[in-house]
N, C-alpha and C positions, 0 to 999 in steps of 0.2 A: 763380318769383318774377319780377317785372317788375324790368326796368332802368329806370335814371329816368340824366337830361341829365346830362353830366359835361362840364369845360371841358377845352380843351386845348390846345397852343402850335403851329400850324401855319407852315411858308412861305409866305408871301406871301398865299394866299388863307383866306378865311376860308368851309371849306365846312359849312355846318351845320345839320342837321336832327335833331327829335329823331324816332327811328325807331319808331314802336308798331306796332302794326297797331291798337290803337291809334294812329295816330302821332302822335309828340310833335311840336311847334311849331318853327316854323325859328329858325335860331339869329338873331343880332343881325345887322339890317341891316346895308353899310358905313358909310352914313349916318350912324346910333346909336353905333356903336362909335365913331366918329370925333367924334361931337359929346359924347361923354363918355367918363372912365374908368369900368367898374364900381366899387365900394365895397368895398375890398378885406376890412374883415368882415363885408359880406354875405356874400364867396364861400368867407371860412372859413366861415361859417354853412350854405352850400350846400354845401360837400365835407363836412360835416359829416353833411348831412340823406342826402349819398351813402353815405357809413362804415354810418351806421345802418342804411337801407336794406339794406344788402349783406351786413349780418348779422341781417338778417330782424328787423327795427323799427320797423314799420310808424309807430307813435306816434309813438319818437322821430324815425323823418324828417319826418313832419309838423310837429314842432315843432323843428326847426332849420330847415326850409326856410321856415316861414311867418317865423322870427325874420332870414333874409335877407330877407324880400319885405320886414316892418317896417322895418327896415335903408335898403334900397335898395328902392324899389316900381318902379323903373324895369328892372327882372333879368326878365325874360320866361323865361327857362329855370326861375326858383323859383316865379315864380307859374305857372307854365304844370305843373311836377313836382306842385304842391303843388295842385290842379285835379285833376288826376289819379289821386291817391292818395284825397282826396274821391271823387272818380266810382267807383273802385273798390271807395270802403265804403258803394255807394250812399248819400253825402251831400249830394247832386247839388245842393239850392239853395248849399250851401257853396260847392260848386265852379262854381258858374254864374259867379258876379263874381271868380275869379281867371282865366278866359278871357275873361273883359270886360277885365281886368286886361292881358292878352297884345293882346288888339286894339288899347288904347288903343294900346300903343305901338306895334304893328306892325300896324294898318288891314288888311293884304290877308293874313297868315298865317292859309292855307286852314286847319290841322291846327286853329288855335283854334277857326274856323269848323265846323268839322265836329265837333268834341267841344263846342260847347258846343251847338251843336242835338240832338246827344244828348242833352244835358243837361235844354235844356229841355222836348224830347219827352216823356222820362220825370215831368218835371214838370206834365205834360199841357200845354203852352203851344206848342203848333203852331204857329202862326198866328206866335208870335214865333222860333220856330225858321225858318222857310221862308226869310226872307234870309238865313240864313247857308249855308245848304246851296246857296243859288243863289250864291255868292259863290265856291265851291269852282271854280277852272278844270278844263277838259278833261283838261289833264296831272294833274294830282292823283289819286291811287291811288285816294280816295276818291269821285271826281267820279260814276259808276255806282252807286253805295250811295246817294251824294245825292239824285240823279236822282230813284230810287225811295222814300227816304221825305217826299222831297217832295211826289209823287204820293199817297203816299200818308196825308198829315199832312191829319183830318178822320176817319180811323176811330174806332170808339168807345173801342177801349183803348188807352193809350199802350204804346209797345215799351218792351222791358225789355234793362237796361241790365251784363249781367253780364259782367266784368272777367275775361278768364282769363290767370292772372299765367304767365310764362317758367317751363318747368319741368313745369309741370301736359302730360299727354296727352290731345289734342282728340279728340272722335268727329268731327269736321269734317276733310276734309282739307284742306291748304295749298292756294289758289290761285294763278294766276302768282305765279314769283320777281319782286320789286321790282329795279327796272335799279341797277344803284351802279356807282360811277364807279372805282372800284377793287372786288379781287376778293377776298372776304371769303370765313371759312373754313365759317360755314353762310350757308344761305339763311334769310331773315324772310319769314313767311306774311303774303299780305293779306288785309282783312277780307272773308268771301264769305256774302251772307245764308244763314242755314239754307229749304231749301224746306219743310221740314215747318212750320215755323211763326216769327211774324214775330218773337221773340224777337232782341234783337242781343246776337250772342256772338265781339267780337273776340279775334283770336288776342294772344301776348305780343308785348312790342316789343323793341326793341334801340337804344341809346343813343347819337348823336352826341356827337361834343364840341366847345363851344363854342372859335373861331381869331378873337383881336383881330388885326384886319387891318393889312395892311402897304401899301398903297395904297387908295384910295377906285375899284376898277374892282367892281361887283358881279356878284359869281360867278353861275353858271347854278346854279338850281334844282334838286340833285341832292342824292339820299340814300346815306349810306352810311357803315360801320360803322368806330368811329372806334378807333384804334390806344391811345391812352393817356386814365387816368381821371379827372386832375383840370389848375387853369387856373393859369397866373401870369403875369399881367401883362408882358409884353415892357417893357422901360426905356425903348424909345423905339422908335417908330411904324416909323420909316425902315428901320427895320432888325432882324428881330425872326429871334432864333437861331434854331437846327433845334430840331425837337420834343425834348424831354426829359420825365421823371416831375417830377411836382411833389412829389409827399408824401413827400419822401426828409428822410434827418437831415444832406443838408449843405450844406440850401438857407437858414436863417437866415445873415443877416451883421448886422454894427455899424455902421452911419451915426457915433455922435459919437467924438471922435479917443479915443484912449487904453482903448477898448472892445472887447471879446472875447466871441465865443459859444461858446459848447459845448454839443454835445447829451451829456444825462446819462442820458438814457431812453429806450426805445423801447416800442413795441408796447402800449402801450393801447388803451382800445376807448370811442373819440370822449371824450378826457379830458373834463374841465371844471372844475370847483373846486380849486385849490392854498392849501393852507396849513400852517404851519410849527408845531412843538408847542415849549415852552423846553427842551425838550433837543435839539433840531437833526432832529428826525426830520419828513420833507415827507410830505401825505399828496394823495393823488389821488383824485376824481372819475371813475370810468370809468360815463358816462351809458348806454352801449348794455348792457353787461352788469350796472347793480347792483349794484358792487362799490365799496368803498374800496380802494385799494391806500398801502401804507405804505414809502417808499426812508428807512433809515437813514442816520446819516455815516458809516458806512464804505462806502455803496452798494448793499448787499444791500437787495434789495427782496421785499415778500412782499404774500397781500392780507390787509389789517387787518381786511376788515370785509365781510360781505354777508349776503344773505338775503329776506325779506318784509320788512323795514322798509325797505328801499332802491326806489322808484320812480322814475327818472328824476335820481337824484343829481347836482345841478349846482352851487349854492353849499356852500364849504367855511369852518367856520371855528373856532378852537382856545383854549378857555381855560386860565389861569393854574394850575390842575387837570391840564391834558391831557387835559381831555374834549375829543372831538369833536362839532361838529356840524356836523348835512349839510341841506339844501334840496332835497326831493324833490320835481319838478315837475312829474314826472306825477301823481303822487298825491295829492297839496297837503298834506305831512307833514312837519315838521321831526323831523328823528330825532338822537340821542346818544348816542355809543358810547366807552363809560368804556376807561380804559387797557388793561384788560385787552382790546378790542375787542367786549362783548360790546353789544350795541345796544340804545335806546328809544323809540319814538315817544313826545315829548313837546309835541305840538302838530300839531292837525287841524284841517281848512278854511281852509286856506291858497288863495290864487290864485294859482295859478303860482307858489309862489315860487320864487326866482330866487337872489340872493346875501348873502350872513350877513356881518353883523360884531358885535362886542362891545365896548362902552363900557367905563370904567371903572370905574362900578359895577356891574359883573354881568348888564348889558341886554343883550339880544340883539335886533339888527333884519333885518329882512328885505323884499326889495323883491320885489313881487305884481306879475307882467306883466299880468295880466289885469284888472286895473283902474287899472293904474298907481300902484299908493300902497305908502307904506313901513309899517311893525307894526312896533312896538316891545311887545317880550314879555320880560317882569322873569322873570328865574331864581332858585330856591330859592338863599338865603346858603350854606345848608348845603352846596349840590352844588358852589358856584363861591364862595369866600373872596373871591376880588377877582379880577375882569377883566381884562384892559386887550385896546385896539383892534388886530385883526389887520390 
């Protein structure tokens, strides 16, 4: 399975590449970093699209990481992930303009240069691939793979462009180890053409992680595999702690006075919809596995709810009844699963939808990402007596 960019808190320097053979895009200039903060729910949205990924969700990380580039379009590691996982389901005019996407903001990032001339090769568009491969410098792993489909962009068939994820075993063997600047526990293959024929069959890649920097000096050009999986924002520039994990339970704090956190939960799988039933029971979203999960008041937790009606469960929300309903956004399904947990789809063709609420009369609405608009969808009196707004 491929690794895709993950953030992380470094000292001082900010070293960051994403590693494919493939490879992914270099991480944020000092320049960038410094002339803005990232969006901080774009980057839940990107350790999100990571969580998925990492449990083999191909969909779902494509649809948290596109919901950070919506977010923030200025995130080069999402639009640059979110390119990649296109390229790899050979979707390639898709992923053409999320590495237009990565140039705008970073002009000389060779990695975007060289994945989107793949791009357009396979698109048959030579002719507009040939500046980017000529933009690739000499140091660059890539710059000998350029060279040649530079030379050779004008043949009659365009090369083909297959993805071989981390994990899979190559008939190809690895060419030179790639130099890193520290000493990592394997070696990552670079791309080496096959001589039996022009097909391009890059090996898997390996992850950087993105370091908001601590002065404006910018780091040497170097790859190499990065120790921890997800980012948080240092408090302030001058001074930015020693690396630590981010997705732990006792990193939330309270800003206004008189306020307290508590983590009550752990170990879902890329949560998303919360909502509350009239007898105090919370129910959860778990987007990557299809699940409802249900925490009672006394704490015991159990899953309420799963199966084929659950496709990307993300909006949650609870009538006067105790029915639940769910927003399934990969599937475009509003589904209902009565007290007892047994489930319905009762609403198809949905676009993306997203998250549920309930009027007081018994309405149910729903907000469609994909075309931007709200539905309002009246429920049987019989199933729901009276509503009111979660």
């Amino acid at each position: 399975m491929m690794s895709l960019r993950s953030f992380e808190k470094r000292v001082i320097m900010a070293k960051g590449k994403l590693l494919l053979a493939l490879s992914l895009s270099a991480a944020f200039s000092m320049q960038m970093a410094l002339a803005q903060q990232p969006n901080q729910q774009a980057i839940s949205m990107y350790n999100l699209g990571l969580n998925a990924y990492k449990q083999g969700s191909t969909e779902a990380a494509i649809i948290f990481f596109r919901r950070a580039c919506d977010i923030d379009p200025n995130l080069p590691d999402a639009q640059y992930n979110l390119g990649m996982l296109f390229q790899s389901q050979k979707r390639f005019k898709e992923a053409v303009p999320r590495f237009q996407e990565v140039l705008r903001i970073k002009p000389q990032d060779p990695d975007a240069h060289y994945q989107l001339a793949i791009c357009l090769i396979d698109l048959g568009r030579g002719a507009e691939a040939r500046p980017h491969l000529a933009a690739i410098p000499p140091s660059n792993p890539h710059f000998a793979d350029a060279q040649k489909r530079a030379g050779s962009i004008g043949d009659a068939a365009p090369m083909g462009n297959e993805v071989q994820l981390a994990g899979l075993n190559s008939a190809e063997p690895p060419a030179q180890p790639i130099q890193q600047t520290q000493p990592v526990q394997q070696q990552t293959p670079v791309y080496r053409p096959a001589q039996q024929q022009p097909a391009y069959q890059p090996p898997a890649y390996t992850p950087p992680a993105y370091a908001q920097p601590a002065q404006a000096q910018e780091p040497p050009q170097q790859r190499y595999v990065p120790a921890q999986p997800a980012y948080q924002a240092p408090q302030a520039v001058a001074a930015v702690p020693p690396v630590q994990p981010v997705r732990t339970a006792s990193n939330p704090s309270p800003i206004l006075a008189n306020s307290t956190v508590r983590v009550i939960a752990t170990n879902f799988n890329a949560p998303s919809g919360l909502a509350f039933d009239r007898t105090g029971h919370l129910y959860i979203a778990n987007f990557a596995t299809n699940s409802i999960d249900r925490i009672s008041p006394d704490g015991s937790r159990s899953v309420f709810s799963s199966g084929a009606n659950f496709k990307g469960p993300i909006g949650v929300t609870v009538d006067d009844a105790n029915n639940v309903y769910v927003a399934n956004y990969s599937s475009g399904t509003i589904a209902r699963i009565n007290p007892a947990g047994i489930s319905t789809i009762i609403g198809t063709g949905f676009k993306s939808p997203y998250y549920l609420t309930l009027d007081r009369d018994g309405n149910l609405y729903v907000s469609q990402q994909d075309d931007n608009s709200v539905v309002r969808m009246s429920l049987p009196k019989a199933t729901q007596a009276s509503a009111s707004r979660q």
